[in-house]
KOLVO-362881 format. One record per atom (N, C-alpha, C, CB): residue number from 0; atom name; x, y, z. Coordinates in steps of 0.001 Angstrom, whole numbers. Glycine has a CB too. Example, Ala and Ser with C-alpha at 12.3 -4.5 7.8 and 13.67 -1.06 7.14 Angstrom:
// KOLVO-362881
0 N 13190 -5690 7800
0 CA 12300 -4500 7800
0 C 13200 -3300 7800
0 CB 11308 -4473 9046
1 N 12850 -2250 7080
1 CA 13670 -1060 7140
1 C 12900 30 7870
1 CB 14084 -598 5725
//
This chain:
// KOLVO-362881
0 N 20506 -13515 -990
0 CA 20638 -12331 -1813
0 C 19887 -12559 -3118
0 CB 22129 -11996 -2075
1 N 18937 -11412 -3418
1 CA 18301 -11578 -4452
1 C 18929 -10406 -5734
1 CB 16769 -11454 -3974
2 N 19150 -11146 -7074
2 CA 20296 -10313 -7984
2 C 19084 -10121 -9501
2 CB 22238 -11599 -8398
3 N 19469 -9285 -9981
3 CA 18990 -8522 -11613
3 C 19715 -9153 -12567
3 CB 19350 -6792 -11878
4 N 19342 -9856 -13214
4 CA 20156 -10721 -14560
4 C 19600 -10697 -15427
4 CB 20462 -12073 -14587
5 N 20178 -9744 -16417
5 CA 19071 -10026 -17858
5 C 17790 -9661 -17629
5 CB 18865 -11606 -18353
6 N 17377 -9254 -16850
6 CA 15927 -8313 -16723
6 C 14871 -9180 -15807
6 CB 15108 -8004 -18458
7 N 15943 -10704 -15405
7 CA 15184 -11693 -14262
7 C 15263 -11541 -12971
7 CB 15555 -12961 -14289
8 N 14731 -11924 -12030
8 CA 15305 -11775 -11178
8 C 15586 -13118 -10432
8 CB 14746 -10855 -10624
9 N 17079 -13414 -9488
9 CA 17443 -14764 -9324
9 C 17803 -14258 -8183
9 CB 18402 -15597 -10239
10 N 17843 -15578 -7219
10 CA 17994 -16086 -5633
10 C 19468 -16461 -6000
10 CB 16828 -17569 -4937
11 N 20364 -16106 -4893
11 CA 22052 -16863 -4850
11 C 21881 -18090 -4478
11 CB 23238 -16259 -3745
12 N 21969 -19268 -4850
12 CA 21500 -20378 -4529
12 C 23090 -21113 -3680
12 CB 20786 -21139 -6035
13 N 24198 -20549 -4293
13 CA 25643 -20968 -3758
13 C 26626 -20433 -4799
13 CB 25844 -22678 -3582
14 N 27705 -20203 -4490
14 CA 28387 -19415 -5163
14 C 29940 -19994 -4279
14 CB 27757 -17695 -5079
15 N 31164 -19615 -5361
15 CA 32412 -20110 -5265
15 C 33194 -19175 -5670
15 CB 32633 -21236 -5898
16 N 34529 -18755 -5164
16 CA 35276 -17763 -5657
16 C 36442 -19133 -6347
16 CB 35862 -16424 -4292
17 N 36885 -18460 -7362
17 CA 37594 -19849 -8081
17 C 38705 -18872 -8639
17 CB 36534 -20933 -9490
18 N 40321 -19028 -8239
18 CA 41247 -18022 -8903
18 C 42276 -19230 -9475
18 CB 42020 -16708 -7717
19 N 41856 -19455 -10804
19 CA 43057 -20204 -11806
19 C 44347 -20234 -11571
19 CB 43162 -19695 -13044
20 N 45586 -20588 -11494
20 CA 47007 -20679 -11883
20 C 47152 -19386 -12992
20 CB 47384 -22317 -12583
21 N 46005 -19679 -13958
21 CA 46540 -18773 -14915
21 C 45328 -17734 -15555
21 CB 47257 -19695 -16077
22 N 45531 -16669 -15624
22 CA 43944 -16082 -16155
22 C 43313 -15230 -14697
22 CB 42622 -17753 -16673
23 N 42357 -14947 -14846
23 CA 41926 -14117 -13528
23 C 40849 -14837 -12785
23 CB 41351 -12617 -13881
24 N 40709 -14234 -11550
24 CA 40138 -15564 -10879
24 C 38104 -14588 -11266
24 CB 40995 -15923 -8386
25 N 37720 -15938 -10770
25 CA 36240 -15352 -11018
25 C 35123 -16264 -10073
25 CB 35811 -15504 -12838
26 N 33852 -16010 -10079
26 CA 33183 -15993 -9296
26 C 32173 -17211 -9860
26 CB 32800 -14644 -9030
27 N 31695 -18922 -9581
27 CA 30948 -19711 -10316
27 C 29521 -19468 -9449
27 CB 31589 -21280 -10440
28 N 28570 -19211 -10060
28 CA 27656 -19052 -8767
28 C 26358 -20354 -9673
28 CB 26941 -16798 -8356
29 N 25823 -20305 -8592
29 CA 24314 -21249 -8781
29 C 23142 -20279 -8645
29 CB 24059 -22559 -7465
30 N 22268 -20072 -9116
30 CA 21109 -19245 -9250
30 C 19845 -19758 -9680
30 CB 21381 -18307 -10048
31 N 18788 -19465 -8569
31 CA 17319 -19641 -8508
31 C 16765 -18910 -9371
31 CB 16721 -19378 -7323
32 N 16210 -19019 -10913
32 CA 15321 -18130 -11284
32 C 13837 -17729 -10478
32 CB 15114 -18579 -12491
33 N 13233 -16849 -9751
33 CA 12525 -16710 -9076
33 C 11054 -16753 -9865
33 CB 12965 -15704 -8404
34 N 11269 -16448 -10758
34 CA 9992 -16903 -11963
34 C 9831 -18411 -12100
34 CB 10376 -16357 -13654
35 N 10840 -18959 -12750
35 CA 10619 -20467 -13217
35 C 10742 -21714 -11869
35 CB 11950 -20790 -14480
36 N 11947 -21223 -11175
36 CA 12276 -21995 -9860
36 C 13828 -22757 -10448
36 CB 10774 -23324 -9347
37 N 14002 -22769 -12159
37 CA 15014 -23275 -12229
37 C 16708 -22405 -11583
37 CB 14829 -23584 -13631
38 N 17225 -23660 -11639
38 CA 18562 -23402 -11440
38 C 19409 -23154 -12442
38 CB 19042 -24266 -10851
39 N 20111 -22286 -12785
39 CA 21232 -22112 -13849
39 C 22735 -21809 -12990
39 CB 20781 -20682 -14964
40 N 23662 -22465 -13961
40 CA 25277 -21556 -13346
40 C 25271 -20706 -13865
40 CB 26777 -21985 -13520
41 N 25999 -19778 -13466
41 CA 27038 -18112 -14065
41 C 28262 -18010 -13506
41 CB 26387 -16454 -13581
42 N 28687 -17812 -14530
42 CA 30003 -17355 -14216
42 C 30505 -15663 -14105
42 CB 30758 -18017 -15264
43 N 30779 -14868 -13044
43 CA 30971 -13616 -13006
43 C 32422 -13129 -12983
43 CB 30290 -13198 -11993
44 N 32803 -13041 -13834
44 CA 34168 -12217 -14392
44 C 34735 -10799 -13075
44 CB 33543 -11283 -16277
45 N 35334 -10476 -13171
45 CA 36101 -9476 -12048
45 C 35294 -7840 -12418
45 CB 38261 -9431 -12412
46 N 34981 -8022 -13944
46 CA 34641 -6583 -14305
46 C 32785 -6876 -14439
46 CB 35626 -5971 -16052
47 N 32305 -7782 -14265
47 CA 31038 -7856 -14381
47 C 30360 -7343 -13351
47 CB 30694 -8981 -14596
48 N 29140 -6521 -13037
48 CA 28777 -5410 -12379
48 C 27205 -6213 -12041
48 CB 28893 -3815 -13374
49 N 26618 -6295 -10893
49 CA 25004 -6935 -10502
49 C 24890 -6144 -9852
49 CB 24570 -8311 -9846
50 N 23061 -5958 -10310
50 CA 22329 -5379 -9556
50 C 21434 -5936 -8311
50 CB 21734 -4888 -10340
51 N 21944 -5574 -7048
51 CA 20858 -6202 -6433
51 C 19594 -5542 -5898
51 CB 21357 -6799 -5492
52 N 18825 -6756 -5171
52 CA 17118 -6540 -5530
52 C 16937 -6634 -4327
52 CB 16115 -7601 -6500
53 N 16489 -5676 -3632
53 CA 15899 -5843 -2019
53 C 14282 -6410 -2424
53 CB 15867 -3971 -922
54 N 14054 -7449 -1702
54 CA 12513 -8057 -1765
54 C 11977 -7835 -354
54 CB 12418 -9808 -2174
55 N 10642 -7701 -361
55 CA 9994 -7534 720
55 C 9252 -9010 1546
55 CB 9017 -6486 258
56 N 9230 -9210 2747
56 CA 8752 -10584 2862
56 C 7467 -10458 3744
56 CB 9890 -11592 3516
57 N 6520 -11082 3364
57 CA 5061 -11580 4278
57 C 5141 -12931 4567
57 CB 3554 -11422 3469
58 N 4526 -12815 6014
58 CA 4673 -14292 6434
58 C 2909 -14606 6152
58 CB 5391 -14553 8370
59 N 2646 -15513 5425
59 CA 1572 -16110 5041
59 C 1686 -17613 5746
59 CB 1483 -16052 3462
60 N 288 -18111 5942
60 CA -271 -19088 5737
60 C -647 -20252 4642
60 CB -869 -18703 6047
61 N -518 -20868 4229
61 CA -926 -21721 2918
61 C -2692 -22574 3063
61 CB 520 -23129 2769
62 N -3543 -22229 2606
62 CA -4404 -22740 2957
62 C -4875 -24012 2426
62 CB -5056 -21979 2946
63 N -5214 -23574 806
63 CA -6095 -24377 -122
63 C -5205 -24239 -1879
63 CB -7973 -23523 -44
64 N -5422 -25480 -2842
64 CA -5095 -24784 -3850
64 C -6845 -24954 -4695
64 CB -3521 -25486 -4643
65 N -6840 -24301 -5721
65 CA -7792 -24543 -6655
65 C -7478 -24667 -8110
65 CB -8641 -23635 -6511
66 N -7406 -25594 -8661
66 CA -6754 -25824 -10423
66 C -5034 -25361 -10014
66 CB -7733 -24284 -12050
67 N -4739 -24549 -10822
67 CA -3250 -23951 -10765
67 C -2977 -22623 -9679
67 CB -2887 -23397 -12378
68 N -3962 -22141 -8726
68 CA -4301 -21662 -8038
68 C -3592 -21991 -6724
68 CB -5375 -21756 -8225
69 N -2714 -21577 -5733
69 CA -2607 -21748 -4266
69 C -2816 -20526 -3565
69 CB -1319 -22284 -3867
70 N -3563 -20741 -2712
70 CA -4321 -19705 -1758
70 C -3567 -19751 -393
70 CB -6009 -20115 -1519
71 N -3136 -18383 -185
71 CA -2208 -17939 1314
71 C -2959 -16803 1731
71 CB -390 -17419 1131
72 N -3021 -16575 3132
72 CA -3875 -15937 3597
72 C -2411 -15252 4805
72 CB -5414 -16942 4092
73 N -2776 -13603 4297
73 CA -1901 -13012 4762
73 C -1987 -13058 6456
73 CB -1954 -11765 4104
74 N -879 -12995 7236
74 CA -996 -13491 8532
74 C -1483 -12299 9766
74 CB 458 -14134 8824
75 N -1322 -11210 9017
75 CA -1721 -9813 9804
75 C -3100 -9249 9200
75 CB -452 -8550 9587
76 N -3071 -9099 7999
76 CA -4571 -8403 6838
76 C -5663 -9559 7288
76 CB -4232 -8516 4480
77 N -4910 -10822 7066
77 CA -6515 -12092 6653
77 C -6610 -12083 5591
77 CB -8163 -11848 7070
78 N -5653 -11228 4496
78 CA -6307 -11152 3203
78 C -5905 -12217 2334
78 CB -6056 -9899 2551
79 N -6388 -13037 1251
79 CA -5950 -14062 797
79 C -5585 -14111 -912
79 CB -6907 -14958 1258
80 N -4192 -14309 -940
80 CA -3518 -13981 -2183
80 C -3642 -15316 -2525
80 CB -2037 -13298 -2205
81 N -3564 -15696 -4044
81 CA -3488 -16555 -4877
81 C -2115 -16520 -5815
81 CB -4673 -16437 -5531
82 N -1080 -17790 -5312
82 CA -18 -17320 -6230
82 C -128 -18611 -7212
82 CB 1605 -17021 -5451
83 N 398 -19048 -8591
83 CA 441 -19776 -9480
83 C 1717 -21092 -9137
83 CB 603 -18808 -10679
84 N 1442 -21920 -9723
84 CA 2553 -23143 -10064
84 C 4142 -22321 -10396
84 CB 1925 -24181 -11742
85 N 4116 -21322 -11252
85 CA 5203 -20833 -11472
85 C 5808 -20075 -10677
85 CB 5170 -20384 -12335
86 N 5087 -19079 -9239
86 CA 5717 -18273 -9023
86 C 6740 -19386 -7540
86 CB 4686 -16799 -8812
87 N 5606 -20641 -7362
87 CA 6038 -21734 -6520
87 C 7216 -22668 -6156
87 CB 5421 -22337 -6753
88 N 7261 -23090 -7915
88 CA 8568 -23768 -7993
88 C 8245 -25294 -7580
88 CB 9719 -23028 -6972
89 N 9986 -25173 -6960
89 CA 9856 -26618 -6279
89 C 9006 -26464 -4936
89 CB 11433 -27287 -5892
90 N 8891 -25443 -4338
90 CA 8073 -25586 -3104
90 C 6586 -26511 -3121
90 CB 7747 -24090 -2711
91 N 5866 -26583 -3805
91 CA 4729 -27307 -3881
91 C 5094 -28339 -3369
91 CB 4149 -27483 -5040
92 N 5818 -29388 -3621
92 CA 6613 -30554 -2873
92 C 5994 -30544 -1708
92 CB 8193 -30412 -2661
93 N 6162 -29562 -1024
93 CA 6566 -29023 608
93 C 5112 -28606 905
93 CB 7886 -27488 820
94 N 3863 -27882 390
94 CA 2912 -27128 519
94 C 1917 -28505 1121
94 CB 2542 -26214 -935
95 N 1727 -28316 2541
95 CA 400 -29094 3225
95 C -274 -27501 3962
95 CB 980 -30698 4753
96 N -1562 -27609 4325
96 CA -2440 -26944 4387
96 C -1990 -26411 5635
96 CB -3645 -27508 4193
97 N -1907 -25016 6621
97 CA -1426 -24354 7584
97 C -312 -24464 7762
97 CB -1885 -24494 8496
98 N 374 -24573 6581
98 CA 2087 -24068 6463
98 C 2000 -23184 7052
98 CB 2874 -23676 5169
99 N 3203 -22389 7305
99 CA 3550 -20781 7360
99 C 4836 -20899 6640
99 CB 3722 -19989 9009
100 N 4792 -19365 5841
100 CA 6029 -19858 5083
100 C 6174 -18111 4579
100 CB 5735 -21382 3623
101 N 7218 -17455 4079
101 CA 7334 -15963 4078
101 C 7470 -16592 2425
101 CB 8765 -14887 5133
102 N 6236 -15446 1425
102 CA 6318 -14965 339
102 C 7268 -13726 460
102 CB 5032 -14754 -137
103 N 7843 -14125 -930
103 CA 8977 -13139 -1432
103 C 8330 -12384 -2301
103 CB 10250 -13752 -2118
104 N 7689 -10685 -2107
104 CA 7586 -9606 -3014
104 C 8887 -8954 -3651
104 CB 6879 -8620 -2327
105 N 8267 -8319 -4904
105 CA 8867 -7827 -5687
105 C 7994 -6352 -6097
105 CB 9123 -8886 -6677
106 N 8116 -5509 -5822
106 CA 7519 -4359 -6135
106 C 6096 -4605 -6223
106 CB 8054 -3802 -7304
107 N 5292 -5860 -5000
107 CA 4291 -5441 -4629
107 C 3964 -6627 -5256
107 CB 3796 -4126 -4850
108 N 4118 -7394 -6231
108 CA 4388 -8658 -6434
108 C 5097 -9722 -5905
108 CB 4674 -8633 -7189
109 N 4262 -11058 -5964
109 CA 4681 -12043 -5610
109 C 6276 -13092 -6433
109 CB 3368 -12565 -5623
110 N 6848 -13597 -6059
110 CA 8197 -13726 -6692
110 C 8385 -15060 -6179
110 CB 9392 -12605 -6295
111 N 7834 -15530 -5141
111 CA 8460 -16853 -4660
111 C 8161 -16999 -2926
111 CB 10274 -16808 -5040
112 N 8549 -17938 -2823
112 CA 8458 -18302 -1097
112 C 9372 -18966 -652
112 CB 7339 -19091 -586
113 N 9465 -19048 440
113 CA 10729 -18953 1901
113 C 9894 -20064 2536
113 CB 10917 -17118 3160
114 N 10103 -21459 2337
114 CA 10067 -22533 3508
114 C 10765 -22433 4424
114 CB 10312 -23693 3243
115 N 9849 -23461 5618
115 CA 10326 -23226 6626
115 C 11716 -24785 6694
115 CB 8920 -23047 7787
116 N 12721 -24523 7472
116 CA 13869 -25688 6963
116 C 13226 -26881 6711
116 CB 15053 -26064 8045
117 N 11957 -27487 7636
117 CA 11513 -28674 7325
117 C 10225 -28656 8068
117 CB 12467 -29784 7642
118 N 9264 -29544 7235
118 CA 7585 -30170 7554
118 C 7669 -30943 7490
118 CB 6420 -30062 6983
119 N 6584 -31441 8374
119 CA 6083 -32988 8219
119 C 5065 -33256 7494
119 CB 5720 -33603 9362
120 N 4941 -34519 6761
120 CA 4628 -34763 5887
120 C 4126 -36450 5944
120 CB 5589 -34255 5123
121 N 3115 -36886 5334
121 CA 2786 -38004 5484
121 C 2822 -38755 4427
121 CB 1826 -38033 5974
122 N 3570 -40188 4940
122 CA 3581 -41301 3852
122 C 2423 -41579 3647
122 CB 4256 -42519 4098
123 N 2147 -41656 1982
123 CA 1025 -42383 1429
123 C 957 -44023 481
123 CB 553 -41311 583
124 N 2644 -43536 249
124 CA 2782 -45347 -582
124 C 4250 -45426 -122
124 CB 2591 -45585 -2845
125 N 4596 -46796 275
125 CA 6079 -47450 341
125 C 5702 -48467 378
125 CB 7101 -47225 1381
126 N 7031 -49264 181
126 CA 6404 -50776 -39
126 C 6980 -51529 1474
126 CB 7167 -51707 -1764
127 N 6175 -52491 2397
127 CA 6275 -52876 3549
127 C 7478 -52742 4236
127 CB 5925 -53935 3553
128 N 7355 -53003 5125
128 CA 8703 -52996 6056
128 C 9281 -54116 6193
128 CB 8547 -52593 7393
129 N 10448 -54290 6584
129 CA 11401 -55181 7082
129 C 11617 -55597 7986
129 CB 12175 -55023 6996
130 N 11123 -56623 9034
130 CA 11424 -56855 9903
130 C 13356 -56828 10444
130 CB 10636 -57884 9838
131 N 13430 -55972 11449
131 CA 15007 -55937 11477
131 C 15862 -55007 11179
131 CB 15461 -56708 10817
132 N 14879 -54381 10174
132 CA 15497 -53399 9512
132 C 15814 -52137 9934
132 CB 14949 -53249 8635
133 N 16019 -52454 10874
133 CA 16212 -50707 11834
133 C 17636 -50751 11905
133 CB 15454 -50479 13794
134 N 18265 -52172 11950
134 CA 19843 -52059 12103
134 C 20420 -51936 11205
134 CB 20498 -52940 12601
135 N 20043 -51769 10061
135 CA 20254 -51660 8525
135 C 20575 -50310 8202
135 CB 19013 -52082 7681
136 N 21397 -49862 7022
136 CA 21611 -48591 6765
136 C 20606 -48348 5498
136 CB 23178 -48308 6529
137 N 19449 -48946 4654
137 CA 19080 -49457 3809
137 C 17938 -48055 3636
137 CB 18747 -51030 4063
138 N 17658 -47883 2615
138 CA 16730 -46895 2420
138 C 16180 -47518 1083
138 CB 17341 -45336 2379
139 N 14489 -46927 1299
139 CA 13382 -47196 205
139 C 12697 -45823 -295
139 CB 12170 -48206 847
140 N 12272 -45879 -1333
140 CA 11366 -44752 -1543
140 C 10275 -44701 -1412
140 CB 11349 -44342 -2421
141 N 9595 -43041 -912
141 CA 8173 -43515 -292
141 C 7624 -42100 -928
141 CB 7997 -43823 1727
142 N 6471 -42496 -1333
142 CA 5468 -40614 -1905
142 C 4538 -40507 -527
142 CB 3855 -40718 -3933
143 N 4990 -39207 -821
143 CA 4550 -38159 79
143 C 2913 -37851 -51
143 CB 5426 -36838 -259
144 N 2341 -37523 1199
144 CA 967 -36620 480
144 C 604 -35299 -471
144 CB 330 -36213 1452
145 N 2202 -35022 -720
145 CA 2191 -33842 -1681
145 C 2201 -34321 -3149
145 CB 3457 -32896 -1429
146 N 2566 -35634 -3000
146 CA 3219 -36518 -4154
146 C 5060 -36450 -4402
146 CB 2420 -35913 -5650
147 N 5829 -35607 -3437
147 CA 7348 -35832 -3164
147 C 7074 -37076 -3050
147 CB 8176 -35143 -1933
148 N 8767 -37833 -3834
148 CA 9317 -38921 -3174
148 C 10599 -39051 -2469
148 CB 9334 -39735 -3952
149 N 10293 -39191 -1204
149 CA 11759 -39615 -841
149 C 12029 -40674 -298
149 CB 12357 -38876 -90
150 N 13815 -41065 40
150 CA 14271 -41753 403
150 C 14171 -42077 2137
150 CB 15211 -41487 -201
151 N 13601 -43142 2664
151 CA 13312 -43349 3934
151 C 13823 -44861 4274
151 CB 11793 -43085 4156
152 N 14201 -44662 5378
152 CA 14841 -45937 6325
152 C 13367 -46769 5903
152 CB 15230 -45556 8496
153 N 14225 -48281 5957
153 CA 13111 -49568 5646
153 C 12016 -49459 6562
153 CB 13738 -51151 5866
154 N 12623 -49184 8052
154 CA 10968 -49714 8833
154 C 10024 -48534 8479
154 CB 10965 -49881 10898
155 N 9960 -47435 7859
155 CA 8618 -46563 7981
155 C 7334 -47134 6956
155 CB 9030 -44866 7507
156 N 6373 -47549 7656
156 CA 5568 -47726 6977
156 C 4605 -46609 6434
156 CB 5132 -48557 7508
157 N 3356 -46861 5365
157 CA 2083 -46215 4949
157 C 1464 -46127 5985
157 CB 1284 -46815 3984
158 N 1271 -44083 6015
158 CA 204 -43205 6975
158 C 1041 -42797 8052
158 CB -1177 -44065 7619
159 N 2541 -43241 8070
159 CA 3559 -42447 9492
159 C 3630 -40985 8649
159 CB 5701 -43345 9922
160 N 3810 -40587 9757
160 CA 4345 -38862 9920
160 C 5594 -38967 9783
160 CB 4102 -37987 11375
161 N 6679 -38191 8725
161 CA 8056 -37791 9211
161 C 8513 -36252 8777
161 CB 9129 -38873 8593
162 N 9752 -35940 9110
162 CA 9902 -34931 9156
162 C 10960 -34906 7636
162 CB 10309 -34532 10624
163 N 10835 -34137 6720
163 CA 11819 -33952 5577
163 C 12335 -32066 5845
163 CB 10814 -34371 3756
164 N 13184 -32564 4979
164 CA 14593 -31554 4901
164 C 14049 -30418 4038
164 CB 16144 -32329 4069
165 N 13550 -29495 3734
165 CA 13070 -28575 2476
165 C 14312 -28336 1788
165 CB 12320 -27079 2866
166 N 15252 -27866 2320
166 CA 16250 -27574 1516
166 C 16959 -28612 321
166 CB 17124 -27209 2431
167 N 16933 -29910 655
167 CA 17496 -30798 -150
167 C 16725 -32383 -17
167 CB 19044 -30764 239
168 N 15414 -31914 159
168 CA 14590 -32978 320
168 C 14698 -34146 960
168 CB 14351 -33269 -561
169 N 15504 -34153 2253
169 CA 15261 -35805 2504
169 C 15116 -35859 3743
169 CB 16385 -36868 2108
170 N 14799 -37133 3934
170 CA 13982 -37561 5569
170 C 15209 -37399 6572
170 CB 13260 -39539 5725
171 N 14215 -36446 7490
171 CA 15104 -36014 8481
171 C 14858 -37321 9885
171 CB 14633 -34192 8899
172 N 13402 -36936 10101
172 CA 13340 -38345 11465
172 C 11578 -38650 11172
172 CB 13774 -37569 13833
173 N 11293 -39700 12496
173 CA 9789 -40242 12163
173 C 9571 -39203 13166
173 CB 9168 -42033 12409
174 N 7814 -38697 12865
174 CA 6996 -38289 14253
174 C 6327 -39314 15054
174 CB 5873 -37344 13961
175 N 6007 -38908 15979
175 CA 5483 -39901 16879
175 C 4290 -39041 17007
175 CB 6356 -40343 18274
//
């Protein structure tokens, strides 16, 4: 659900109904600014009133970036939009070249994008493996070709394929 706050517009990122012992109960939510990518809490009171925002979605391609520039090439037109670092967020993390991934419009504007749950992604630095270490519960950190770092089981070495989590960034399994 996409909501009107203060003249922004924000993604429901998670939200809690919370009713006190004493006082009235109310609503703690987590929210995506769709401009910045940050997260803020709110708290919504019983009498507080939101507007919500129907967004329109295109499923694009991700091709190329240039300077602060990322280039998606619409999947039906061919036509190729350029959205900024800001409208991105944390997604850049995630952005390797023939993604597919649904941009979020806003009255014909771009607002953000819709990963897919998880890509693969290739190690470029970790530090060696462990012989053994597969029976281990042990995790190292490794950068990504996006420049993400995450947390990966000891045996993956530099140049494997694995699969990460978009939603909360972490290594899901190796590719073969």
């Amino acid at each position: 659900m996409v909501i009107k706050l203060d003249g922004e517009l924000f993604s429901v990122f998670s939200k809690e109904h919370i009713a006190p012992g004493k006082g009235r109960a109310f609503v703690q939510a987590k929210l995506r600014n769709l401009k910045s990518g940050r997260l803020i809490d709110h708290r919504f009171r019983s009498n507080d009133s939101v507007e919500q925002t129907l967004l329109s979605n295109v499923e694009m391609e991700y091709l190329y970036n240039s300077g602060n520039e990322f280039f998606f090439m619409n999947q039906e037109t061919f036509e190729q939009v350029p959205l900024t670092q800001e409208v991105l967020g944390d997604a850049l993390s995630y952005l390797v070249p023939n993604l597919a991934v649904r941009v979020q419009l806003h009255e014909g504007q771009p607002v953000g994008v819709e990963l897919p749950g998880s890509v693969v992604l290739q190690v470029v630095e970790t530090e060696p493996g462990i012989k053994g270490a597969a029976a281990q519960a042990q995790s190292k950190p490794a950068k990504m070709e996006t420049g993400l770092v995450v947390q990966v089981p000891y045996f993956i070495e530099e140049g494997e394929k694995i699969r990460v989590d978009t939603f909360e960034g972490n290594y899901m399994e190796r590719m073969k």
